[in-house]
C-alpha positions as CSV (number, residue, x, y, z in Angstrom):
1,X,-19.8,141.1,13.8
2,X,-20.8,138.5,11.5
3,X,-24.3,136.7,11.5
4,X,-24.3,132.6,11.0
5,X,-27.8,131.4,9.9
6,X,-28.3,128.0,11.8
7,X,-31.0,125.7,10.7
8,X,-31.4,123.2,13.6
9,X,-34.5,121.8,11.9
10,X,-32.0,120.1,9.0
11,X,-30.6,117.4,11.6
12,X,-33.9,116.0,12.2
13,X,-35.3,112.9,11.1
14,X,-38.5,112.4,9.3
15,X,-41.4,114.5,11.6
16,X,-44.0,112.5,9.2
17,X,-43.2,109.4,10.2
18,X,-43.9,108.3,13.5
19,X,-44.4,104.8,13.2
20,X,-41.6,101.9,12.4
21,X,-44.6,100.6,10.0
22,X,-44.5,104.1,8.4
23,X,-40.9,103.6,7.8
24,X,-41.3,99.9,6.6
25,X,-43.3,100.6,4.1
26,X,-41.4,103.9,2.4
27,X,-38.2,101.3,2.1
28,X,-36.7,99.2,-0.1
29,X,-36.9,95.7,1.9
30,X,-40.8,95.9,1.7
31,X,-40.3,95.7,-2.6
32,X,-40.2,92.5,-4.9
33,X,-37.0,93.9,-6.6
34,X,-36.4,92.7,-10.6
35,X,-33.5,93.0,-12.7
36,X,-35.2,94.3,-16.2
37,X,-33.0,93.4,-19.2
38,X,-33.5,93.8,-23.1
39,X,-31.2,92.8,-26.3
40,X,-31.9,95.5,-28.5
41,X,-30.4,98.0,-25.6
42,X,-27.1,95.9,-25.2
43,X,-27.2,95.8,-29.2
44,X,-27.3,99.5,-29.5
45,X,-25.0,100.5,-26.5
46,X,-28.1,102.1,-24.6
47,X,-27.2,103.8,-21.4
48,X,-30.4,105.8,-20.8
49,X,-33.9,106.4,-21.9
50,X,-36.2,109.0,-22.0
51,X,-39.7,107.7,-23.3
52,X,-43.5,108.4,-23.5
53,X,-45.1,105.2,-21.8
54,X,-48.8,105.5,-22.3
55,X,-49.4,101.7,-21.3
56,X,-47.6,99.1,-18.9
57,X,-48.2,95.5,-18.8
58,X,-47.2,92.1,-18.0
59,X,-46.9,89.1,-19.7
60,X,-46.6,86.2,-17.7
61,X,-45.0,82.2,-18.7
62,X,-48.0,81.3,-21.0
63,X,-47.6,84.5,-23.3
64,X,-50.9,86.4,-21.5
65,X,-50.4,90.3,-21.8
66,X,-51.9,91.9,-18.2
67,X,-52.5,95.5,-18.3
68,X,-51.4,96.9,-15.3
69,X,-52.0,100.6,-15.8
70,X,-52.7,103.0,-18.5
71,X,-51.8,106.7,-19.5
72,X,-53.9,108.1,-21.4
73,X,-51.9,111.7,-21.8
74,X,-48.4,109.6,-21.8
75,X,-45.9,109.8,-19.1
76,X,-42.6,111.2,-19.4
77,X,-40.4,108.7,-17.9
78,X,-36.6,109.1,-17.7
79,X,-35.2,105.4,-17.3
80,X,-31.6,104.9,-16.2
81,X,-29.6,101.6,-15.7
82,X,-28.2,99.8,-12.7
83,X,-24.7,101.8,-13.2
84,X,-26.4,105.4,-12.3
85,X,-28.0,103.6,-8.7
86,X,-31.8,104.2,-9.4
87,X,-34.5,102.7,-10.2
88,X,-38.4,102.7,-10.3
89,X,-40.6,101.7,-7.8
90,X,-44.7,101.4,-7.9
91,X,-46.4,103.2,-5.8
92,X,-48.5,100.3,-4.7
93,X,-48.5,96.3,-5.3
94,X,-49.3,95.9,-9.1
95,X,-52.9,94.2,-9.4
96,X,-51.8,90.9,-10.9
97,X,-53.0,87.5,-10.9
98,X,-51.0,85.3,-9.0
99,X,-48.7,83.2,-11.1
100,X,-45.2,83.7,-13.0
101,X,-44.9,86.9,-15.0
102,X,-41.5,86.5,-17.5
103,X,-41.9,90.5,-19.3
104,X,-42.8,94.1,-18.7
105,X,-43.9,95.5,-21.4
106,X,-43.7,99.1,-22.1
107,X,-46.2,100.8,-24.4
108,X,-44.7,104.1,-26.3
109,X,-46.2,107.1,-27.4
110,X,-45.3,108.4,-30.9
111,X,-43.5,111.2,-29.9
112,X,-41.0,112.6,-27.4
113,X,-39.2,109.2,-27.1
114,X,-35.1,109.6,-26.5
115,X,-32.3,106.9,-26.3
116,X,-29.3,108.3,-25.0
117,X,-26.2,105.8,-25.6
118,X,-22.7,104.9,-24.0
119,X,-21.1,108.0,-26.0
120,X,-23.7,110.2,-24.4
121,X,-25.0,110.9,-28.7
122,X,-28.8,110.8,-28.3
123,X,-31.4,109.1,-31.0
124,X,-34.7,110.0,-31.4
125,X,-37.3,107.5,-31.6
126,X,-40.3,107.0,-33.1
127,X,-43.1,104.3,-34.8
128,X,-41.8,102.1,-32.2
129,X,-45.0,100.7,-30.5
130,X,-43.5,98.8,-27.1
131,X,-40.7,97.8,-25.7
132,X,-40.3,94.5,-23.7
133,X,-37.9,93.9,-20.7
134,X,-37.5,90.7,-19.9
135,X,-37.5,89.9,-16.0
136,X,-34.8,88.2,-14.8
137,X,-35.5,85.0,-12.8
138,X,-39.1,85.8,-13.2
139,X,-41.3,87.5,-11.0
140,X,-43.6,85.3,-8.9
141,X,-47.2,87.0,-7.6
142,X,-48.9,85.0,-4.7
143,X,-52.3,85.9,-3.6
144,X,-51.4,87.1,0.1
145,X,-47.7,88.7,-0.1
146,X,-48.8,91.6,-2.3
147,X,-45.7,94.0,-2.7
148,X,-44.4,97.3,-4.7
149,X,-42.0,96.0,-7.3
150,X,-38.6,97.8,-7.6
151,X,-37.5,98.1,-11.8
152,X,-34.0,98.4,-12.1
153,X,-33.3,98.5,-15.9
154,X,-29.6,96.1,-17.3
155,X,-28.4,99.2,-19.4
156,X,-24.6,100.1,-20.5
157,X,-22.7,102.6,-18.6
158,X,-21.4,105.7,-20.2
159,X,-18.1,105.2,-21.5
160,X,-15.1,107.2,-19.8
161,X,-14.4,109.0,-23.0
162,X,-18.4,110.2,-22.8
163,X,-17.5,112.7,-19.8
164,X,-15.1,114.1,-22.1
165,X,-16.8,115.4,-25.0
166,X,-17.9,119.0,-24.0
167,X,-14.6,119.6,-23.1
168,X,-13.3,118.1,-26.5
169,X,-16.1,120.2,-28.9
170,X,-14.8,123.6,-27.3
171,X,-11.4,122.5,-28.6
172,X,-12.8,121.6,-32.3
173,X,-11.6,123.8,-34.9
174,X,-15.2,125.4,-37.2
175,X,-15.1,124.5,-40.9
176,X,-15.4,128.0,-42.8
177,X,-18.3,128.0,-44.8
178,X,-17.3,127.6,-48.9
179,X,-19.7,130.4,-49.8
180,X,-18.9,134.0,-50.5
181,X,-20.9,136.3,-48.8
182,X,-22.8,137.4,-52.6
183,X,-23.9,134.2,-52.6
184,X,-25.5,134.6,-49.4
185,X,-26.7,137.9,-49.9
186,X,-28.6,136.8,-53.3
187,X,-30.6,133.5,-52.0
């Protein structure tokens, strides 16, 4: 006779939380959400990003940069666009003045920054110091309704063809090499 494992456990909800305020606050619809976009990633075809932020900050209508946290060690943040569904979230209302902010900036670390584009082909990246997203529509702070903000990022989706390069690369024929094996043998 055969043994089935059942797991009645995995049809339950949530046992931490007990409260509809718990609930509230975990979701989406308690978030200022933002559209993030930037030229130089429609420029380049940028469909994902994997950076070193050691720095975020915002700069409001009048041009005033507002730290809003810092990394000393760097962060390792993989970025995706709007196409892939996710998207960042703060763990906690940013601590902002209230007012209009237009940018997020981004501040990079010099090393073990990637930009993967449309065709899936990645670039490394380095000396870059920030990179800006502008918000769209702005993002207005008043001084009572503090909220997490939600960072969805305006990137390019992969192109169909993308999905199709492993598949392609097993089928590529290898150049032979133009050296003779003596040739080899006496470098």
């Amino acid at each position: 006779m055969k043994t089935i494992t059942y797991y009645p456990t995995m049809f339950h909800t949530n046992p931490f939380a007990h409260k509809w305020t718990d609930i509230y606050n975990l979701s989406e619809n308690n978030a200022k959400d933002v559209e993030l976009q930037n030229d130089m990633v429609g420029e380049k075809g940028i469909s994902e990003m994997i950076v070193n932020i050691t720095a975020f900050a915002a700069i409001d209508e009048n041009g005033k940069e507002h730290r809003i946290k810092d990394f000393p060690q760097g962060n390792l943040v993989n970025i995706k666009g709007t196409h892939s569904g996710l998207f960042i979230k703060t763990n906690s209302a940013p601590e902002l003045n209230p007012g209009t902010y237009t940018t997020f900036r981004f501040y990079l670390g010099g090393s073990a920054n990637t930009f993967i584009l449309k065709d899936r082909s990645e670039m490394e990246v380095s000396g870059l110091e920030y990179i800006d997203f502008e918000i769209r529509n702005g993002l207005k702070i008043d001084g009572e309704d503090k909220k997490p903000v939600i960072m969805r990022f305006d990137f390019e989706p992969f192109t169909l063809s993308s999905f199709f390069n492993p598949i392609r690369n097993l089928f590529k024929r290898q150049k032979p090499a133009n050296r003779n094996l003596t040739e080899c043998l006496s470098s």
